[in-house]
N, CA, C and O atoms as a GROMACS GRO file, in nm:
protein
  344
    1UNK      N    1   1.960   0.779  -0.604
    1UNK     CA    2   1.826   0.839  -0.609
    1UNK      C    3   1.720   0.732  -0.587
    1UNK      O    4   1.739   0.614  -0.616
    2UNK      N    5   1.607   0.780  -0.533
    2UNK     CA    6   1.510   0.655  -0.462
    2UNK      C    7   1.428   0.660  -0.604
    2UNK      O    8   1.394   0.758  -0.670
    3UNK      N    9   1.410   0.531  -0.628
    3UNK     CA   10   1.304   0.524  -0.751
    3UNK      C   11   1.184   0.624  -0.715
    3UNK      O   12   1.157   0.709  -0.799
    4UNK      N   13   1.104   0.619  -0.584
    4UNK     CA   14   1.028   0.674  -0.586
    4UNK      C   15   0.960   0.812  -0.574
    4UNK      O   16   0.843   0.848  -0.568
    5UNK      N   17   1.137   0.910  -0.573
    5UNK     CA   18   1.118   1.030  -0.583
    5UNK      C   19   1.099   1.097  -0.645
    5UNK      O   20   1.186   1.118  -0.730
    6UNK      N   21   0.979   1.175  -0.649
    6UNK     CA   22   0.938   1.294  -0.811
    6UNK      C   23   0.913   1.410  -0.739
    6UNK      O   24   0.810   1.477  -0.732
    7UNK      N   25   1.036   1.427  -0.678
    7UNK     CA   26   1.098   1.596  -0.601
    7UNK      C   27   0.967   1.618  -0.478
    7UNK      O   28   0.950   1.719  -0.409
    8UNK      N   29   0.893   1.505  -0.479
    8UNK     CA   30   0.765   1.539  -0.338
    8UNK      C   31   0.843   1.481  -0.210
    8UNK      O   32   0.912   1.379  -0.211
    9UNK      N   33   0.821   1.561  -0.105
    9UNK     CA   34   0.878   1.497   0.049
    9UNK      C   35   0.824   1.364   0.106
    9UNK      O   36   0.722   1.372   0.174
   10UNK      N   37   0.875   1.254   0.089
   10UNK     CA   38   0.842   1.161   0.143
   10UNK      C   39   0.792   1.155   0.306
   10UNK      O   40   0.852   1.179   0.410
   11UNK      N   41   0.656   1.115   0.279
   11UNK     CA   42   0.546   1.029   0.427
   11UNK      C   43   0.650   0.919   0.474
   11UNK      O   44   0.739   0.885   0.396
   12UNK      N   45   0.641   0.864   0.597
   12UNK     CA   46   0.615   0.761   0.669
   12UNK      C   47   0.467   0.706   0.633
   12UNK      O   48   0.366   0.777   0.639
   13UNK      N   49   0.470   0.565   0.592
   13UNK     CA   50   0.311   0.519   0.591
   13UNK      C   51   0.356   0.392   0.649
   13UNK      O   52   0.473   0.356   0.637
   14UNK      N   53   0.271   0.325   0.709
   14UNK     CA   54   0.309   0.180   0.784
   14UNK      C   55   0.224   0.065   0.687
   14UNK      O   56   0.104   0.068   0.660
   15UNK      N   57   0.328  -0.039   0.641
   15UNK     CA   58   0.273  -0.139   0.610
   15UNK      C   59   0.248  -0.254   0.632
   15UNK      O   60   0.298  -0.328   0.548
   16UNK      N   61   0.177  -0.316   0.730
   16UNK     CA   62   0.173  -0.415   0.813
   16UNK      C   63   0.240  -0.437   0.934
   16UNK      O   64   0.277  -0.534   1.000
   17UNK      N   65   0.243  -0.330   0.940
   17UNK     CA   66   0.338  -0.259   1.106
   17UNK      C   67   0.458  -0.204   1.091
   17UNK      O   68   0.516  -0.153   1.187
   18UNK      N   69   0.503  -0.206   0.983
   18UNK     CA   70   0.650  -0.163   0.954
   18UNK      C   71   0.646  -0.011   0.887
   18UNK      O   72   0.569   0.007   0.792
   19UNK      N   73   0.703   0.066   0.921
   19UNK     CA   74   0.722   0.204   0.859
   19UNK      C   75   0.805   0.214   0.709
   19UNK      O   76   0.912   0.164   0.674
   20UNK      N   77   0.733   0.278   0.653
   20UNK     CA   78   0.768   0.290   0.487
   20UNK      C   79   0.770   0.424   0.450
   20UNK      O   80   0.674   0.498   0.470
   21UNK      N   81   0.936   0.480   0.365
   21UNK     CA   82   0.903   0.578   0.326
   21UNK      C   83   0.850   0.596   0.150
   21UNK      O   84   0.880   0.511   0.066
   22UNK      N   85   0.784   0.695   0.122
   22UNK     CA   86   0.694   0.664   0.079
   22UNK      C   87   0.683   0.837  -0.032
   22UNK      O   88   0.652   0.945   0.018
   23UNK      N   89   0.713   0.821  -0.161
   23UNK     CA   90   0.761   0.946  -0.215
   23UNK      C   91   0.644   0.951  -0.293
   23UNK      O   92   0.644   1.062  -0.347
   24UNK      N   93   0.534   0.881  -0.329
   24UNK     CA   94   0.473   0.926  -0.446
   24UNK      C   95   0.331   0.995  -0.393
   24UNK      O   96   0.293   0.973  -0.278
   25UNK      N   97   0.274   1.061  -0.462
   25UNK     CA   98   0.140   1.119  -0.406
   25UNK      C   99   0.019   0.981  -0.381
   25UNK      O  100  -0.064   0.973  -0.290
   26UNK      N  101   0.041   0.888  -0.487
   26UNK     CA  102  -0.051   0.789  -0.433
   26UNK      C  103   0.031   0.636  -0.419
   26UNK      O  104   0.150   0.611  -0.432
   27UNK      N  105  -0.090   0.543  -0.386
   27UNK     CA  106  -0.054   0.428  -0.388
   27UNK      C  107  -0.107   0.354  -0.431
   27UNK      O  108  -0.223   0.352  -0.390
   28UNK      N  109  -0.088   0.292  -0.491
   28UNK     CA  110  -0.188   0.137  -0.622
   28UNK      C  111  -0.168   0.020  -0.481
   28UNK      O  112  -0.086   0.024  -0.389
   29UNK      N  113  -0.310  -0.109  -0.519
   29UNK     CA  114  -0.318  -0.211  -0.424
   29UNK      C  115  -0.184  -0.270  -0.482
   29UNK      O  116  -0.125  -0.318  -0.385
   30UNK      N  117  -0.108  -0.289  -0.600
   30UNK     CA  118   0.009  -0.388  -0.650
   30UNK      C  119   0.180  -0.306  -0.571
   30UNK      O  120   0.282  -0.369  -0.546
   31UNK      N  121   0.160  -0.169  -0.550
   31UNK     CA  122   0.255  -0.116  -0.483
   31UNK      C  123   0.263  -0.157  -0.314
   31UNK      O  124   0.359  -0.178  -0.240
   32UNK      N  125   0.074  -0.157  -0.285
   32UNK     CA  126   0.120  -0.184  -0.115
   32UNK      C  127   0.118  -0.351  -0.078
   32UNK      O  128   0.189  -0.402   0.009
   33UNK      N  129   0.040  -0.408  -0.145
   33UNK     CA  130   0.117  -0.549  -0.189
   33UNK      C  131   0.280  -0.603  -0.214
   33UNK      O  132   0.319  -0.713  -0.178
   34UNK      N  133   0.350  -0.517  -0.273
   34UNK     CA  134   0.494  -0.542  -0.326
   34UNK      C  135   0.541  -0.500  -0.178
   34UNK      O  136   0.628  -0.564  -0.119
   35UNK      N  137   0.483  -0.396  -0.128
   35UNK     CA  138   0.574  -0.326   0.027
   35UNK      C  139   0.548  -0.465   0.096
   35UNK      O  140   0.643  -0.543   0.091
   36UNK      N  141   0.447  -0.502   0.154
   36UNK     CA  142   0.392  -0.639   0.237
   36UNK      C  143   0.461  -0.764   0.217
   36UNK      O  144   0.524  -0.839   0.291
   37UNK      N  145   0.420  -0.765   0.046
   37UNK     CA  146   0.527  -0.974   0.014
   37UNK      C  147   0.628  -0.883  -0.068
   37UNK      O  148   0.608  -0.870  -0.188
   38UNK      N  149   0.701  -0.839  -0.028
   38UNK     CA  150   0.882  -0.828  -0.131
   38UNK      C  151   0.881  -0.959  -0.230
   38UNK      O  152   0.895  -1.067  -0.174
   39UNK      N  153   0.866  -0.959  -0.367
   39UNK     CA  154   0.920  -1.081  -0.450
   39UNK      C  155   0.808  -1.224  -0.444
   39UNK      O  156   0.834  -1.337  -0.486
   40UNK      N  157   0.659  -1.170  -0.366
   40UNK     CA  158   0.610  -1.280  -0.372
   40UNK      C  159   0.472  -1.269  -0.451
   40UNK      O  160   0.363  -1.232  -0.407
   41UNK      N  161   0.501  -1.305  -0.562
   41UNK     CA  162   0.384  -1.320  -0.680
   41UNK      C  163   0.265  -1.405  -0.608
   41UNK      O  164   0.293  -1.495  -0.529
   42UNK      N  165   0.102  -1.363  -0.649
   42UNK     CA  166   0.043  -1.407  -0.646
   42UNK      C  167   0.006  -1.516  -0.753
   42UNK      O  168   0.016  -1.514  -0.876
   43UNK      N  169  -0.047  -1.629  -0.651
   43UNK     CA  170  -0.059  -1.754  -0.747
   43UNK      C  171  -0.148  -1.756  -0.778
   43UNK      O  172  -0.225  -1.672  -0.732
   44UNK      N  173  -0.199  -1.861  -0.884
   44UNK     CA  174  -0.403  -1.866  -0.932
   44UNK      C  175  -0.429  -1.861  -0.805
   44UNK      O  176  -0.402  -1.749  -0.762
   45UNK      N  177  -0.482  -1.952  -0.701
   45UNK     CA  178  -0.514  -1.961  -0.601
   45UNK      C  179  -0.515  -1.855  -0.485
   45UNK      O  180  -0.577  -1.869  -0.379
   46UNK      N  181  -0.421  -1.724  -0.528
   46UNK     CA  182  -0.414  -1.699  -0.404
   46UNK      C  183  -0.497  -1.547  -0.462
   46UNK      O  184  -0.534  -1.507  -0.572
   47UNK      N  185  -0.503  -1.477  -0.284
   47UNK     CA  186  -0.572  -1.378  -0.319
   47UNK      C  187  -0.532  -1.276  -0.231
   47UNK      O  188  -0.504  -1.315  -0.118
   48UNK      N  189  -0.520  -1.123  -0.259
   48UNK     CA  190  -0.468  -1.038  -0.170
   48UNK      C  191  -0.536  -0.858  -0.116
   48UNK      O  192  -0.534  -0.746  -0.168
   49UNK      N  193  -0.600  -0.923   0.033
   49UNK     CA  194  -0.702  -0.741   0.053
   49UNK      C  195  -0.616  -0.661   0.102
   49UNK      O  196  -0.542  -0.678   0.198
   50UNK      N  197  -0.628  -0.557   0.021
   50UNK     CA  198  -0.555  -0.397   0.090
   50UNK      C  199  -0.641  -0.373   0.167
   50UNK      O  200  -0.751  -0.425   0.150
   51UNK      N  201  -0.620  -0.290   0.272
   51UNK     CA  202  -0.718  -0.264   0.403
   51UNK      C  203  -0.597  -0.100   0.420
   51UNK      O  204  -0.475  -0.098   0.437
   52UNK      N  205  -0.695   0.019   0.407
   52UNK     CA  206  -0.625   0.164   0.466
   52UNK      C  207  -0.677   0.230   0.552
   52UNK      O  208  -0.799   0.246   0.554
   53UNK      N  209  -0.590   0.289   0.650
   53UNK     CA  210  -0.688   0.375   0.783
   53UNK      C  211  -0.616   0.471   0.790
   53UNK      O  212  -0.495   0.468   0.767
   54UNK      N  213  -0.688   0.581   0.826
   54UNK     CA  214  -0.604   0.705   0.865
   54UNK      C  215  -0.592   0.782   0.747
   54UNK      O  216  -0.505   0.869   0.757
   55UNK      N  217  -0.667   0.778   0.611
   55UNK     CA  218  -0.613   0.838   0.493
   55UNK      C  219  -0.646   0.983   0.487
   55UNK      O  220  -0.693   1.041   0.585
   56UNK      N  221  -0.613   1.065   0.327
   56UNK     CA  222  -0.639   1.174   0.292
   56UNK      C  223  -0.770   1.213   0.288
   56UNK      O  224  -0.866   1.138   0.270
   57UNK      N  225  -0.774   1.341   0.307
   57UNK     CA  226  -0.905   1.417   0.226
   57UNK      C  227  -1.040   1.355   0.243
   57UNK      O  228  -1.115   1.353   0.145
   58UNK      N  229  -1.085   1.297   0.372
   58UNK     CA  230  -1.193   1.257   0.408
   58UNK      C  231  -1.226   1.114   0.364
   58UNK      O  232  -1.333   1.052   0.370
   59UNK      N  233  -1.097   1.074   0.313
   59UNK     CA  234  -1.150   0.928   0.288
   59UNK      C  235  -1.015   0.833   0.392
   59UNK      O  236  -0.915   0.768   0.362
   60UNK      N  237  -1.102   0.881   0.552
   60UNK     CA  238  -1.027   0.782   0.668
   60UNK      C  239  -0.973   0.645   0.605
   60UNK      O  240  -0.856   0.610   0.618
   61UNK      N  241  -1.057   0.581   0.547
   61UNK     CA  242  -1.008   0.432   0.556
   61UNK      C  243  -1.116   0.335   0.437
   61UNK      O  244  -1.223   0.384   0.401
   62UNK      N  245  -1.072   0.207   0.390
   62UNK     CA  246  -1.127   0.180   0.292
   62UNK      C  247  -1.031   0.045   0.224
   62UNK      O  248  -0.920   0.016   0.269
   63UNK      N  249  -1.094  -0.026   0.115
   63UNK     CA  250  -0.996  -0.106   0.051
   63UNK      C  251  -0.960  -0.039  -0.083
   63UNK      O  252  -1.017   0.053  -0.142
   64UNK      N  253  -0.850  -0.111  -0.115
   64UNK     CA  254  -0.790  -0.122  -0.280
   64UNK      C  255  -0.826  -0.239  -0.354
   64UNK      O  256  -0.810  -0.338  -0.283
   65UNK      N  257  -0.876  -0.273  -0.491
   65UNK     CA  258  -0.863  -0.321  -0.558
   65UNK      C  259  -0.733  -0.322  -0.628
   65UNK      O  260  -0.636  -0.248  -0.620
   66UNK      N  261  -0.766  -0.461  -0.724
   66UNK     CA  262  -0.612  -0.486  -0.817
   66UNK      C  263  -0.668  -0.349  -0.924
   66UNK      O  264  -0.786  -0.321  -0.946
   67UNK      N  265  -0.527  -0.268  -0.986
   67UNK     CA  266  -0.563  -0.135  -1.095
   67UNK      C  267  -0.580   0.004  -1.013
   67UNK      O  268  -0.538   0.106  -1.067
   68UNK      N  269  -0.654   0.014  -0.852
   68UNK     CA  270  -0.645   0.112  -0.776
   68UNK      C  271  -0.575   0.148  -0.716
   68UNK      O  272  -0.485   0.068  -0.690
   69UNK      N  273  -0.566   0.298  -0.649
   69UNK     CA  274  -0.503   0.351  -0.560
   69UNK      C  275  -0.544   0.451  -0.505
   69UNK      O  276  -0.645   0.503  -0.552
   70UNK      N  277  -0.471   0.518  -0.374
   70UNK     CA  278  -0.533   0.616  -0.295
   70UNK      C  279  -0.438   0.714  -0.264
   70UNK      O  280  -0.323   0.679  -0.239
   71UNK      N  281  -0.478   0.869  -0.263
   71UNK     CA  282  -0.356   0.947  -0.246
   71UNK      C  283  -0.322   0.910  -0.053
   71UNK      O  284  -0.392   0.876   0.042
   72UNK      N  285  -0.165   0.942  -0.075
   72UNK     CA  286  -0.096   0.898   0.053
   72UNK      C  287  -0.074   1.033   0.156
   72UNK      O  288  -0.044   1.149   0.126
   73UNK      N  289  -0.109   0.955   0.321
   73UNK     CA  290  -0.063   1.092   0.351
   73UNK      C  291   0.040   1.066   0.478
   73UNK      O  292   0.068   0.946   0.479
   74UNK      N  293   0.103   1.132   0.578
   74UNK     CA  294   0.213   1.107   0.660
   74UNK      C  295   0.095   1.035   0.776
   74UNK      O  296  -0.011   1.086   0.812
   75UNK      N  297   0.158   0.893   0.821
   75UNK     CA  298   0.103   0.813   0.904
   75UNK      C  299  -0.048   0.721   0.868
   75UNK      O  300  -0.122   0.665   0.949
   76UNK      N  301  -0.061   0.728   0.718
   76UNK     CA  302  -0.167   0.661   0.660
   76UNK      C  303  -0.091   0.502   0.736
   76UNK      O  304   0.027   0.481   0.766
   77UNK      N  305  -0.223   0.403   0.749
   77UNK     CA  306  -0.183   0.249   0.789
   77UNK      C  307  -0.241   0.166   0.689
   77UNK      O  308  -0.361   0.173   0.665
   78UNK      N  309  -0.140   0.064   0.609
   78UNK     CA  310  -0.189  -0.025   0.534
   78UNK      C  311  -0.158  -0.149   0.597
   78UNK      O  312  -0.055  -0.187   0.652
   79UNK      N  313  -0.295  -0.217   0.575
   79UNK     CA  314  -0.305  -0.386   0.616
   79UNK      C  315  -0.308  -0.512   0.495
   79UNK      O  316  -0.413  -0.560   0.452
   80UNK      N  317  -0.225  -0.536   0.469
   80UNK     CA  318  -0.222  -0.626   0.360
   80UNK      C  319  -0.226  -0.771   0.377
   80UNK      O  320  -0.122  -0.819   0.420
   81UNK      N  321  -0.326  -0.853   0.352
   81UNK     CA  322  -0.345  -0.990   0.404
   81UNK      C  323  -0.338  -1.034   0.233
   81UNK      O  324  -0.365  -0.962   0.138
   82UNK      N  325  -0.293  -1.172   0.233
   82UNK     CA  326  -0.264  -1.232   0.170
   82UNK      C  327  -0.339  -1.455   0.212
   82UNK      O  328  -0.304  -1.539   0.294
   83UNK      N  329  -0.414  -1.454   0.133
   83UNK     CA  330  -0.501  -1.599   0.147
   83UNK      C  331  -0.492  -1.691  -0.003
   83UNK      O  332  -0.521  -1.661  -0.118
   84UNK      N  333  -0.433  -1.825   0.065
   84UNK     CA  334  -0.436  -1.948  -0.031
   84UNK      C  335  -0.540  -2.020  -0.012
   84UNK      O  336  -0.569  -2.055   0.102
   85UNK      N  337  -0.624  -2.060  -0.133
   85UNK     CA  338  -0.737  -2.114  -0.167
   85UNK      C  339  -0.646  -2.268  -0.103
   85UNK      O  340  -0.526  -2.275  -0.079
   86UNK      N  341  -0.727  -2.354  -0.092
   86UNK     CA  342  -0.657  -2.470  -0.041
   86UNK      C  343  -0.754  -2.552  -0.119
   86UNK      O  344  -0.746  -2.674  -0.117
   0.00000   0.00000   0.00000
């Protein structure tokens, strides 16, 4: 069973070009972050923008904060950049 199934039909959503299936009604910035770096914790230094296009219910496109999320829909696009303070 997929962790992320709660009996809803999983979207395709793309995350940084890669296709993701995708079972929950929304998505938190720490979920489309985890899709983007698999296993890679943010450091003090570092910092990470959600960027969404194509979304639900009149809200085309937009960022996530760390604690937020946005309901998901089939072919939503997430851009997840990731920057080290140097």
């Amino acid at each position: 069973m997929n962790p992320n199934d709660h009996g809803k039909k999983p979207v395709t959503i793309i995350v940084n070009t890669r296709s993701v299936e995708w079972a929950e009604k929304e998505i938190t910035y720490e979920q489309a972050y985890d899709l983007a770096y698999p296993g890679q914790l943010l450091g003090d230094g570092d910092t990470a923008t959600v960027e969404y296009s194509r979304g639900a219910g009149g809200h085309g496109g937009g960022s996530l904060t760390a604690g937020h999320g946005v309901h998901v829909k089939e072919g939503m696009v997430f851009d997840v950049y990731r920057t080290t303070r140097s």
